[in-house]
TORROSE-167727 format. One line per field, with one value per residue: y, z, x of N, C-alpha, C in turn. Coordinates in pm, 1 decimal. Example, Ala and Ser with C-alpha at 12.3 -4.5 7.8 and 13.67 -1.06 7.14 Angstrom:
! residues 2
n_py = (-569.0	-225.0)
n_pz = (780.0	708.0)
n_px = (1319.0	1285.0)
ca_py = (-450.0	-106.0)
ca_pz = (780.0	714.0)
ca_px = (1230.0	1367.0)
c_py = (-330.0	3.0)
c_pz = (780.0	787.0)
c_px = (1320.0	1290.0)
***
This chain:
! residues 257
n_py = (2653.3	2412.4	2195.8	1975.8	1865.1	1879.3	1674.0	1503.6	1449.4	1372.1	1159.3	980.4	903.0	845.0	613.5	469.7	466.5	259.5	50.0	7.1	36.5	-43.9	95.6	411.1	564.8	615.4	809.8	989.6	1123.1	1192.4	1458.3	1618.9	1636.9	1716.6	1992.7	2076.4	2038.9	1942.3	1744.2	1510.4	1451.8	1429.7	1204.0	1032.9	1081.1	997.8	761.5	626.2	641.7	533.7	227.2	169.7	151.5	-47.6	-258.2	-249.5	-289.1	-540.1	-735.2	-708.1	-879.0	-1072.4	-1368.1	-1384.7	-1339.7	-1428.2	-1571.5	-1721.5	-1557.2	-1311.5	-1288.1	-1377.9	-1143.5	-966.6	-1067.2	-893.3	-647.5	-573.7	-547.6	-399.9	-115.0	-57.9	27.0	272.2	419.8	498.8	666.2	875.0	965.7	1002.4	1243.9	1404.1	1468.1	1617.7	1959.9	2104.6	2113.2	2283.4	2576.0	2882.0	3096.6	3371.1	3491.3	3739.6	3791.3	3553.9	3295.0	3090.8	2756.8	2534.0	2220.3	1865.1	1680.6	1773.2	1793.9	1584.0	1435.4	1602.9	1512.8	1260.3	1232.4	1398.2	1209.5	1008.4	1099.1	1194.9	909.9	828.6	929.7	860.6	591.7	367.0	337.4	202.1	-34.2	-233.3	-537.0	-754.5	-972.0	-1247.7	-1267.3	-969.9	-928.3	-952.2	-703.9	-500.8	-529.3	-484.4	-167.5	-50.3	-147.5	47.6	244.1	305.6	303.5	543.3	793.5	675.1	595.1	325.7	162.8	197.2	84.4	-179.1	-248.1	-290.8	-495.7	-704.3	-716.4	-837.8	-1082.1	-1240.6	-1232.6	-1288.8	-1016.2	-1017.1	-1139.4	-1017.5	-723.5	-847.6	-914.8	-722.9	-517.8	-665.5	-665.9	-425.4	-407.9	-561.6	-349.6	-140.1	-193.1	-273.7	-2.8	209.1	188.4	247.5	542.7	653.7	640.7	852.0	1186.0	1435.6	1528.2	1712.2	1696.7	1425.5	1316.8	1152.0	1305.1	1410.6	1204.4	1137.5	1233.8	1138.4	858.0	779.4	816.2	712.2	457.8	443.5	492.5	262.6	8.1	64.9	88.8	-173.4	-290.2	-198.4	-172.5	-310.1	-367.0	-189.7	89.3	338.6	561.9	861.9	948.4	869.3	1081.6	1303.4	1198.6	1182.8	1459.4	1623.1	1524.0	1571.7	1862.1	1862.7	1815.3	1967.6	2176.4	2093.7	2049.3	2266.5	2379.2	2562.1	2472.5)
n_pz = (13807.3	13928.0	13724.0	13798.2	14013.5	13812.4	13614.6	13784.7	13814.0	13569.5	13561.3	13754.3	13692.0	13414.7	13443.1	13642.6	13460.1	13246.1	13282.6	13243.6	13001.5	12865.2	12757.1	12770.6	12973.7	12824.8	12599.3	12723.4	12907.5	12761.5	12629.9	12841.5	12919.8	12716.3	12686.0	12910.0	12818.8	12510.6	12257.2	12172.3	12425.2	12557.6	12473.2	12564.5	12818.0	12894.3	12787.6	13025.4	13244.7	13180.7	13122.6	13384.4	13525.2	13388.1	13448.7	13727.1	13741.1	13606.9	13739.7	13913.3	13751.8	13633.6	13645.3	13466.1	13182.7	12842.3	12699.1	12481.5	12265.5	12359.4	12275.4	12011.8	11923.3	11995.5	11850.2	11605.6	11662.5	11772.7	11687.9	11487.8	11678.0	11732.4	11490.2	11440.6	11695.9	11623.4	11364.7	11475.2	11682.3	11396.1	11298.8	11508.0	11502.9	11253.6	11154.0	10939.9	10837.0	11063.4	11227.4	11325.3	11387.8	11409.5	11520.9	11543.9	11882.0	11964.6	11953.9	11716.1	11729.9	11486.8	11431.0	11282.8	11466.0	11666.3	11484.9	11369.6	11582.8	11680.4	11482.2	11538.1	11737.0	11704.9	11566.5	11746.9	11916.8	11755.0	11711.7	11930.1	12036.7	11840.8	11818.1	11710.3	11512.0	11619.5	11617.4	11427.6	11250.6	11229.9	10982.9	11050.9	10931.4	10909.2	11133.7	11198.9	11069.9	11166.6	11449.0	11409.1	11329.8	11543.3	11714.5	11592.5	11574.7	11867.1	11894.7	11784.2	11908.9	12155.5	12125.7	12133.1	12270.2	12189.2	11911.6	11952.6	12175.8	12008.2	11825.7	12038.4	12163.3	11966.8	12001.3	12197.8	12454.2	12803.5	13029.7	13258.8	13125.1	12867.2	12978.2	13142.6	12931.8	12705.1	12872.0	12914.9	12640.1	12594.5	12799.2	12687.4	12422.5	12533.3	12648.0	12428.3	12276.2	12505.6	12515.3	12252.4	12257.9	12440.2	12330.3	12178.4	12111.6	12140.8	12309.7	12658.5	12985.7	13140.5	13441.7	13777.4	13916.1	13739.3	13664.9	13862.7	13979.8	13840.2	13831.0	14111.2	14159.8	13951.3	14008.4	14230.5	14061.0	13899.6	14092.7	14269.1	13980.4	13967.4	14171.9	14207.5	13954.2	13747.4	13614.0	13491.4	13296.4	13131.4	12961.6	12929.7	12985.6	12771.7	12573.9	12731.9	12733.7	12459.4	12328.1	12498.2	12344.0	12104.0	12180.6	12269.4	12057.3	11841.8	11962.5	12040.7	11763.2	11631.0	11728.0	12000.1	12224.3)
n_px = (12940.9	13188.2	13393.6	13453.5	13243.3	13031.6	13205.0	13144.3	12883.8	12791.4	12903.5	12835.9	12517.7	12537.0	12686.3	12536.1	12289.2	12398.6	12306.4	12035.6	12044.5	12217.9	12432.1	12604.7	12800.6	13075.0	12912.0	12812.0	12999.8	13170.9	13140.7	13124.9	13428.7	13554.0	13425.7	13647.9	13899.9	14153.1	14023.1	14148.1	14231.5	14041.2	13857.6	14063.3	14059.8	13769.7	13775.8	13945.5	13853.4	13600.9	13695.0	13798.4	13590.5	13437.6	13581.3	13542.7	13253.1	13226.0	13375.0	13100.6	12925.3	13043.8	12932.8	12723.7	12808.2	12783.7	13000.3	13053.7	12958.4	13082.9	13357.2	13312.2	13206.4	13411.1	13606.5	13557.5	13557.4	13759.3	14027.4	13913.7	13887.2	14142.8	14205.2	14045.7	14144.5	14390.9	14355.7	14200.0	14475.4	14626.6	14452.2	14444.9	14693.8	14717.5	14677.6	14617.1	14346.9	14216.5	14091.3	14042.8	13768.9	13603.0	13293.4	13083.6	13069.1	13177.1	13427.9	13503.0	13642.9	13772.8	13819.1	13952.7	13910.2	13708.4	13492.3	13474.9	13390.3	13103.7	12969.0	12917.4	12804.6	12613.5	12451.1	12403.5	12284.2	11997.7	11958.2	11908.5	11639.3	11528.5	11301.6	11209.7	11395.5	11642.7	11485.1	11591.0	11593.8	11788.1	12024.7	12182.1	12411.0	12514.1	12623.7	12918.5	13013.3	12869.1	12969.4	13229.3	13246.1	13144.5	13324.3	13533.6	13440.4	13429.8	13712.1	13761.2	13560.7	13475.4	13235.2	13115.3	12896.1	12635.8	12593.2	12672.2	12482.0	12282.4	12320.1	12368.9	12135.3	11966.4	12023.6	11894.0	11931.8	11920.6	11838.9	12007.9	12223.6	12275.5	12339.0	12545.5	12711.5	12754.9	12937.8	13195.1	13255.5	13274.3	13526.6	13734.6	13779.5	13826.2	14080.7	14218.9	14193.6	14354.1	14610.9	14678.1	14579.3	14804.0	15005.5	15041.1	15206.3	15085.5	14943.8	14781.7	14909.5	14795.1	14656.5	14602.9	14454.1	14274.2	14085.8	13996.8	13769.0	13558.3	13570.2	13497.3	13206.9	13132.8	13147.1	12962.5	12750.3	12721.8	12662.4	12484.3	12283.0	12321.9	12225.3	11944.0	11849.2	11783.0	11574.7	11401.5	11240.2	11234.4	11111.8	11140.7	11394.3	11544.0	11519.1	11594.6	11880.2	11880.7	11871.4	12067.0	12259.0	12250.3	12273.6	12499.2	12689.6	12694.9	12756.9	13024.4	13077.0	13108.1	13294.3	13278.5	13307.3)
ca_py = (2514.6	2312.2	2151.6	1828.8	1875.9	1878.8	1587.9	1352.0	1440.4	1349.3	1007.9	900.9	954.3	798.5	510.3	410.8	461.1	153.0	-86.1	-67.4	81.5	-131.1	162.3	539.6	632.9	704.3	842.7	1116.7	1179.8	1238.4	1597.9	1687.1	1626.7	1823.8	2122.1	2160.5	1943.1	1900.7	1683.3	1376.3	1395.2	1388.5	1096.9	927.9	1079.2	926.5	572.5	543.3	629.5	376.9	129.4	122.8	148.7	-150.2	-362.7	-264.3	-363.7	-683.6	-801.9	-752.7	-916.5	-1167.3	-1484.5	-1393.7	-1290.5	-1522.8	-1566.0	-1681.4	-1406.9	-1191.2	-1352.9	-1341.7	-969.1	-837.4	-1093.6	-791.0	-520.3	-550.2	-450.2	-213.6	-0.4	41.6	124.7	371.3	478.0	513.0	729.8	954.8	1026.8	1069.1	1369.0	1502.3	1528.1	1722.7	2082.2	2174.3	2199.2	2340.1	2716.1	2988.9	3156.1	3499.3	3469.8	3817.4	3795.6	3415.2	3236.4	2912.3	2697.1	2423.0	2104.4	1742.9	1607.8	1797.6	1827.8	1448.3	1387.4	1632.4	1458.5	1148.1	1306.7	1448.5	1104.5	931.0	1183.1	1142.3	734.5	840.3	1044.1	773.4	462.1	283.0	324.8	119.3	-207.0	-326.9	-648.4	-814.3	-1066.6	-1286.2	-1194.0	-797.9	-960.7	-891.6	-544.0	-431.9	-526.2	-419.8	-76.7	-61.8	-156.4	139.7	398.5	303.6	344.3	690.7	865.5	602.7	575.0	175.3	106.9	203.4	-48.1	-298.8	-273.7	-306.1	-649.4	-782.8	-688.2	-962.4	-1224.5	-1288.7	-1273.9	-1201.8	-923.9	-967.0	-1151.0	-855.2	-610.0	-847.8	-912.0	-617.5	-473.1	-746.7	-647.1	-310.5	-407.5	-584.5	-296.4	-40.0	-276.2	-258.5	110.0	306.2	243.2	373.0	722.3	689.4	600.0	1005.1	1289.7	1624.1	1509.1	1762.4	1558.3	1327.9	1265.8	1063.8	1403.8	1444.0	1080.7	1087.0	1338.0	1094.4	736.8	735.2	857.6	607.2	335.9	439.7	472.6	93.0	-34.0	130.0	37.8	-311.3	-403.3	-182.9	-66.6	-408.6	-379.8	-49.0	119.9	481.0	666.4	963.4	944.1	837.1	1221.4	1412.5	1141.9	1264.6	1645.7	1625.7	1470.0	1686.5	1974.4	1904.6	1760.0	2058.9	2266.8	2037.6	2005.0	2430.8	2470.7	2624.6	2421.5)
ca_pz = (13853.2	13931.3	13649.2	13897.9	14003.8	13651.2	13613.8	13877.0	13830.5	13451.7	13552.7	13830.0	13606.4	13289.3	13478.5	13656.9	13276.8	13140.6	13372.7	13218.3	12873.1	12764.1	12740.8	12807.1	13033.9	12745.2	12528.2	12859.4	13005.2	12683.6	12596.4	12928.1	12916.1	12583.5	12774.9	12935.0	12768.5	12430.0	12210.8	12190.1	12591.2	12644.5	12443.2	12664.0	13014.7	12915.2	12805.0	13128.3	13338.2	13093.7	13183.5	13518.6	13596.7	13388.4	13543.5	13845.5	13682.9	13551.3	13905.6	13945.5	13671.2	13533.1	13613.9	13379.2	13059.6	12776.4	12647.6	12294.9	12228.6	12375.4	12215.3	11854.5	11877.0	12031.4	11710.3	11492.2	11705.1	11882.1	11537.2	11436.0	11817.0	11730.2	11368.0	11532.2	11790.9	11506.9	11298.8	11643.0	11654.8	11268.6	11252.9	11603.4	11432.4	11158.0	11182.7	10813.6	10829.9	11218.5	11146.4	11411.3	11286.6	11512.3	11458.0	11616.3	12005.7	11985.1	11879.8	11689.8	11717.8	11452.1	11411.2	11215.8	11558.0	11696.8	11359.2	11385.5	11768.2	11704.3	11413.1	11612.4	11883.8	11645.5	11511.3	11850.5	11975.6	11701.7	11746.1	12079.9	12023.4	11738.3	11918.1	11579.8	11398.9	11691.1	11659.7	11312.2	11209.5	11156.5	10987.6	11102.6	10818.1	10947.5	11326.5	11205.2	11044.7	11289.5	11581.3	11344.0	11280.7	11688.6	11754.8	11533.8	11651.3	11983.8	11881.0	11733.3	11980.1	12254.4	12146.2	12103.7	12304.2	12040.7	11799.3	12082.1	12195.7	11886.3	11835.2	12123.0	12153.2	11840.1	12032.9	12255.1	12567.0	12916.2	13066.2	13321.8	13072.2	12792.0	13060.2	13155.4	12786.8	12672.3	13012.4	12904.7	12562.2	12652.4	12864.6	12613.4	12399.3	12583.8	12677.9	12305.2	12253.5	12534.8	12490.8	12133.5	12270.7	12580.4	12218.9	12070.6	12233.9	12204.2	12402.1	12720.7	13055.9	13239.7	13635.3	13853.3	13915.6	13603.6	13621.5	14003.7	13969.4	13702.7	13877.9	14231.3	14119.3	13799.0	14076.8	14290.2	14016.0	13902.1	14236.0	14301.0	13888.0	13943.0	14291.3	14195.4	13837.2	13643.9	13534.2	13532.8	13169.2	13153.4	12830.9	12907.1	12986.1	12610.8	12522.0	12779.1	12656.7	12336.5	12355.2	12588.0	12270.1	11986.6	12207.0	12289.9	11944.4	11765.9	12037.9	11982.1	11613.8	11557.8	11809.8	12048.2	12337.8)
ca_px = (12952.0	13317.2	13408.8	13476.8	13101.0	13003.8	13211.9	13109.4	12704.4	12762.4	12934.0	12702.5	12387.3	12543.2	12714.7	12354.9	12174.0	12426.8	12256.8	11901.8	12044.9	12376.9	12580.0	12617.0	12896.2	13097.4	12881.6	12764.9	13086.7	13290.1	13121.7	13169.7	13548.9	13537.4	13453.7	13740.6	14033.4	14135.4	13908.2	14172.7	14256.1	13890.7	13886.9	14111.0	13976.4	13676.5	13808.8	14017.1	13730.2	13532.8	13721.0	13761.2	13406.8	13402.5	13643.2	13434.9	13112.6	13264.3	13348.8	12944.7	12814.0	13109.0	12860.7	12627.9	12834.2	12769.7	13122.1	13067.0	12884.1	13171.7	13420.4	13250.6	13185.8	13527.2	13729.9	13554.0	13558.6	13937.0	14116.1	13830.4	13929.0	14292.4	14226.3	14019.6	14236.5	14514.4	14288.5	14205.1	14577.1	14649.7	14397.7	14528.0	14844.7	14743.1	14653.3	14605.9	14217.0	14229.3	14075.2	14002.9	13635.4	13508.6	13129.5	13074.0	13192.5	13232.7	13546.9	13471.5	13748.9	13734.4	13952.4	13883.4	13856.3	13631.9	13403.1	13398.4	13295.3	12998.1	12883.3	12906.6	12720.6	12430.5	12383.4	12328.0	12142.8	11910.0	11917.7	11810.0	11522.1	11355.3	11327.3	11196.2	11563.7	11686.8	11444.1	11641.2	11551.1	11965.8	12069.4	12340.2	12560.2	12596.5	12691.3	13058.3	12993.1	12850.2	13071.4	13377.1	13152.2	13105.8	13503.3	13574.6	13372.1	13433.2	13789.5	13822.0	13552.5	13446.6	13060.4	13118.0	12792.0	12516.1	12584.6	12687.0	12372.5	12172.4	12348.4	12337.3	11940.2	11911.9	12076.4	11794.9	12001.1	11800.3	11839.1	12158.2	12396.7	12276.1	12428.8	12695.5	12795.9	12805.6	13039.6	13273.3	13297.0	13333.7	13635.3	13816.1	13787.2	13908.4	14253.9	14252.5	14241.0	14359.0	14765.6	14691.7	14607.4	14910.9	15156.7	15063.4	15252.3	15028.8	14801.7	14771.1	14898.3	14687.5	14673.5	14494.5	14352.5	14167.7	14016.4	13943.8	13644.8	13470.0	13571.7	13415.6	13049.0	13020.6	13170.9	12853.7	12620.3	12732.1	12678.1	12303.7	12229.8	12311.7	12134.4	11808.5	11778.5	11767.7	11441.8	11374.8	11305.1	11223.5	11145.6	11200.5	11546.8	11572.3	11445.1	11688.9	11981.0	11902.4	11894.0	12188.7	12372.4	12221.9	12289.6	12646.0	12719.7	12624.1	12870.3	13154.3	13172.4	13108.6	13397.3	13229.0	13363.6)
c_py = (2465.5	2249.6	1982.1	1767.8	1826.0	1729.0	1439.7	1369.9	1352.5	1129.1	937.2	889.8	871.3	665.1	407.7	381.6	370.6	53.7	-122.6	15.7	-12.9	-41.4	326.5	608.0	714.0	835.8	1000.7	1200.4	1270.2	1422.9	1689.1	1732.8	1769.8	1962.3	2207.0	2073.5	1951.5	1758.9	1513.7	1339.0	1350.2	1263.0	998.3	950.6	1005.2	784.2	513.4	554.4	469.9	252.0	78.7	131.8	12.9	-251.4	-345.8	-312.3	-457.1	-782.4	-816.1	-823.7	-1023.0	-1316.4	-1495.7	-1368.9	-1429.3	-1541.4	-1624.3	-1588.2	-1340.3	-1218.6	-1292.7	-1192.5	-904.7	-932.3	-954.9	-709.1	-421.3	-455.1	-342.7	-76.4	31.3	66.0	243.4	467.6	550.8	687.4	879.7	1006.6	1093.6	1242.6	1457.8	1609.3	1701.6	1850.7	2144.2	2219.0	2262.2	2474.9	2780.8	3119.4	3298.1	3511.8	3564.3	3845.8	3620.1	3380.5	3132.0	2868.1	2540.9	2361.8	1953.8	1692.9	1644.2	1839.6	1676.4	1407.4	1496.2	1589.1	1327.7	1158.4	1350.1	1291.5	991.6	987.1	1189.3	1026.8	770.0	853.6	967.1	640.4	401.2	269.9	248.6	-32.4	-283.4	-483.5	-715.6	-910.0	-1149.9	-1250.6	-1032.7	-826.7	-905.8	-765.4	-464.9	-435.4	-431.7	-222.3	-48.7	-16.2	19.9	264.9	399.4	311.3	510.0	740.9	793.1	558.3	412.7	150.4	104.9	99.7	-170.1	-349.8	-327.2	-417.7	-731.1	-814.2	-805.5	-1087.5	-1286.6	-1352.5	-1235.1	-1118.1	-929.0	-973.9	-1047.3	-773.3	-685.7	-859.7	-823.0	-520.9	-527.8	-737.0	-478.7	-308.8	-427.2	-467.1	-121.2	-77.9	-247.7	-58.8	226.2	299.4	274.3	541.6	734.5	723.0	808.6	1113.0	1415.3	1638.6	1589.5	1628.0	1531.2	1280.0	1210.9	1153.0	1455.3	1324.8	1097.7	1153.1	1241.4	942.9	681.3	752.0	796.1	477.1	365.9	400.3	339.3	29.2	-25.7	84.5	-143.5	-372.9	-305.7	-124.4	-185.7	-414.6	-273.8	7.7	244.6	558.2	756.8	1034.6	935.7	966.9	1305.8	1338.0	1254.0	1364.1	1668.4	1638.8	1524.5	1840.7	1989.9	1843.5	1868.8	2196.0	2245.4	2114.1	2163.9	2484.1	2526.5	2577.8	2296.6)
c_pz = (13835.4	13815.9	13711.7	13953.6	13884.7	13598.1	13609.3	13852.9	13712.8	13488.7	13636.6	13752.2	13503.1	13340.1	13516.7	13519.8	13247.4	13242.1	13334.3	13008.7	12823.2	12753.9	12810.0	12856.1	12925.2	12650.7	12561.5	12865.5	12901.9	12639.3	12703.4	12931.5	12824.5	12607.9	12840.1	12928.3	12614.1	12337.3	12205.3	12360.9	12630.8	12584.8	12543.1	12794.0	13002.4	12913.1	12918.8	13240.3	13293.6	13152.8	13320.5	13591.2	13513.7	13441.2	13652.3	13821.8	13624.5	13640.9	13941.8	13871.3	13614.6	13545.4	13501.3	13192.2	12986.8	12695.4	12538.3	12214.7	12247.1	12296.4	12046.2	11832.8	11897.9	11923.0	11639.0	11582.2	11794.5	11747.5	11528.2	11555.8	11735.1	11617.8	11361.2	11579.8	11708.7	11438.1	11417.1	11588.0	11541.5	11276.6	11408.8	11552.9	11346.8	11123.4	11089.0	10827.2	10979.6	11151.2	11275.1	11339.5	11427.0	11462.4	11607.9	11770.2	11995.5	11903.0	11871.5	11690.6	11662.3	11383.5	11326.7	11334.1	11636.2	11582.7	11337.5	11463.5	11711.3	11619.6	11466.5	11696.9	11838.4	11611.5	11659.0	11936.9	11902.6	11675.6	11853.0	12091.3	11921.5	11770.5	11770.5	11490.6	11485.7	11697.4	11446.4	11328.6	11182.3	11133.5	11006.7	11045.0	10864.9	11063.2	11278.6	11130.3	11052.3	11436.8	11527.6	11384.9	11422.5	11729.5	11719.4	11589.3	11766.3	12000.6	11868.8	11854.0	12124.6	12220.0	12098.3	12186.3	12273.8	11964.6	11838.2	12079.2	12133.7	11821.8	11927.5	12185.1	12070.9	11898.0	12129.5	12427.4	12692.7	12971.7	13142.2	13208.9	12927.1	12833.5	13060.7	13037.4	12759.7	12750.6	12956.4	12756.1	12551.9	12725.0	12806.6	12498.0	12404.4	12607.5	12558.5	12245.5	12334.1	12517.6	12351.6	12185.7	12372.9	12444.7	12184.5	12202.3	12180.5	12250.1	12563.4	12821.5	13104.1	13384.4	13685.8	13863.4	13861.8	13612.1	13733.2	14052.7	13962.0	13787.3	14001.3	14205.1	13987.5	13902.2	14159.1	14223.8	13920.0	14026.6	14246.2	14121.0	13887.5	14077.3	14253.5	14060.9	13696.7	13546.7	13536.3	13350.3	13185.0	13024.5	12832.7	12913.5	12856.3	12556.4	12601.0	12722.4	12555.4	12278.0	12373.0	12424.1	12159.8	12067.6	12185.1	12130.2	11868.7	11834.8	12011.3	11855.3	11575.3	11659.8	11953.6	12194.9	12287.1)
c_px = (13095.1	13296.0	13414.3	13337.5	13053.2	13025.1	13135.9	12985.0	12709.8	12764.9	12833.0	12589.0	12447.0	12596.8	12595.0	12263.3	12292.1	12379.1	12128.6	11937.2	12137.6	12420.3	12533.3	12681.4	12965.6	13048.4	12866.9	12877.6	13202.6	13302.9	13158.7	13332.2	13617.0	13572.2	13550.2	13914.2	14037.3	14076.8	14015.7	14205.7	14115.4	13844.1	13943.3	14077.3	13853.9	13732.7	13882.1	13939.8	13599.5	13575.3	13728.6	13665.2	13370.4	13437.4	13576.4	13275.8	13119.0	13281.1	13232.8	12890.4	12891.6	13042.5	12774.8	12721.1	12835.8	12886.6	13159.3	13027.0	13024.9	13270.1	13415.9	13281.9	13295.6	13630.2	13714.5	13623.8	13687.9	14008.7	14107.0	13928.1	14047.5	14276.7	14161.8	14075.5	14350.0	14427.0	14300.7	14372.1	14605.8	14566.6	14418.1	14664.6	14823.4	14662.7	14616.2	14471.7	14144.6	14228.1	14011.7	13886.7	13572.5	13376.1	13078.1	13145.4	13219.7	13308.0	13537.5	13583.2	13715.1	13824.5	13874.9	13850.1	13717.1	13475.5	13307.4	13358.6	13183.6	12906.5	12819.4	12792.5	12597.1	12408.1	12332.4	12239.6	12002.9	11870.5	11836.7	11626.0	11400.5	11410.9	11309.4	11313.7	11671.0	11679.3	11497.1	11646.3	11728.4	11975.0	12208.3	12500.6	12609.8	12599.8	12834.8	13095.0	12956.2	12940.5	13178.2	13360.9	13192.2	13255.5	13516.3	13552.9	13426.9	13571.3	13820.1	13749.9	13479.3	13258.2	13013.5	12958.3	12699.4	12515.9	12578.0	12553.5	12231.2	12231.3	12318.0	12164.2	11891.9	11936.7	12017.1	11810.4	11888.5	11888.2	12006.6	12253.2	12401.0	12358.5	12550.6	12813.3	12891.9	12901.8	13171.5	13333.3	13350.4	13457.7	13770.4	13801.7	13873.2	14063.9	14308.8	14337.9	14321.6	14537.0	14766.9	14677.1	14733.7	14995.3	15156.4	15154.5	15259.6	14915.4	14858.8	14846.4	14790.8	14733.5	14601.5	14387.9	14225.7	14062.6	13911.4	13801.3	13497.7	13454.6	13472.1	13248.0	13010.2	13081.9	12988.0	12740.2	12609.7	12648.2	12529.9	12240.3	12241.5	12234.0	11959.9	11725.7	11741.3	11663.6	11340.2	11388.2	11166.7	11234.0	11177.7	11355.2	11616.8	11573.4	11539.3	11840.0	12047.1	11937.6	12022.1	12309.2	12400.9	12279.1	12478.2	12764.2	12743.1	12752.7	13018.9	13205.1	13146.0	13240.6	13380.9	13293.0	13480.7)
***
């Protein structure tokens, strides 16, 4: 299979699932990247695809966003990103626990970055998979340590829309300005973090090329999730999500890709 194929199926499919989920593009598209980039470029191929599928899904939905809400949650969660993003670089940098392992014919290749995206990646894949560790009860007091929490993550490896989501779920929003919220905090987030990864320089280059795969097929599957998927909720999608995330989590952080 094309790696560009590969791509664009991942983004169409994960772009459509943040219209009845609150998030996922990133969370989808980033393992893919993984595959065939180093673990901080794929970082940023995802967040610049991220974003501009949100700025295009912000143009659809910016009537509805509830903008104290957004507001509130991106004071925490702006900082958190670039101390994030910061972090991300720092352990790019440094190569000391970066170890080359032969485990018979396969060559593990294992780095802090990639040790920490698959842990990332097992833990939302197992959010996925037990819906009951999702419906937390919050009180108002962890609204800003959780956004912060959110920022952060969504700094170092882009998976800001998990936690997002599981705030904004408490705030008793309906259904569009939920989606459009959370789009909108997602946007300002990414503004936040992505000239932290442009600032490092051993990061592989980047071309329109690399993005342009990923962009047009999460613009489509915006487009088709917002005129027919609003109210559309699908468990089992929760269960291949999941897998997807344990599987490629588990690949990541042993090296393997």
């Amino acid at each position: 299979m094309q790696p560009e194929f590969l791509i664009g199926l991942i983004s169409f499919f994960a772009s459509l699932l943040t219209f009845f989920s609150g998030f996922g593009l990133g969370t989808l598209l980033l393992p893919v990247f993984a595959m065939f980039y180093d673990a901080k470029s794929a970082v940023l191929l995802t967040a610049c695809v991220h974003l501009l599928n949100n700025v295009f899904k912000f143009a659809l939905v910016y009537r509805n966003i509830d903008w104290q809400k957004a507001l509130s949650f991106s004071l925490f969660a702006l900082p958190a990103s670039i101390f994030g993003a910061l972090l991300l670089g720092l352990l790019d940098k440094n190569d000391l626990f970066s170890a080359g392992i032969q485990l018979g014919s396969l060559q593990l290749e294992l780095s802090p970055i990639k040790i920490s995206l698959g842990i990332l990646m097992l833990f939302f894949g197992f959010w996925e998979l037990f819906p009951r560790a999702q419906k937390f009860n919050l009180a108002e007091k962890w609204f800003g340590v959780l956004a912060f929490l959110s920022g952060f993550i969504g700094g170092f490896s882009g998976h800001q829309g998990a936690l997002r989501t599981i705030v904004l779920s408490q705030s008793k929003l309906e259904k569009q300005a939920f989606v459009a919220t959370g789009i909108c905090i997602a946007c300002f987030v990414d503004f936040a973090r992505i000239p932290i990864y442009f600032s490092g320089n051993s990061m592989q280059s980047i071309s329109i090329q690399a993005i342009l795969p990923a962009v047009v097929p999460a613009f489509a599957g915006a487009w088709i999730g917002n005129h027919f998927l609003k109210k559309i909720e699908i468990q089992w999608l929760k269960w291949l999500v999941g897998t997807y995330l344990i599987a490629m989590g588990i690949l990541i952080g042993m090296g393997i890709v």
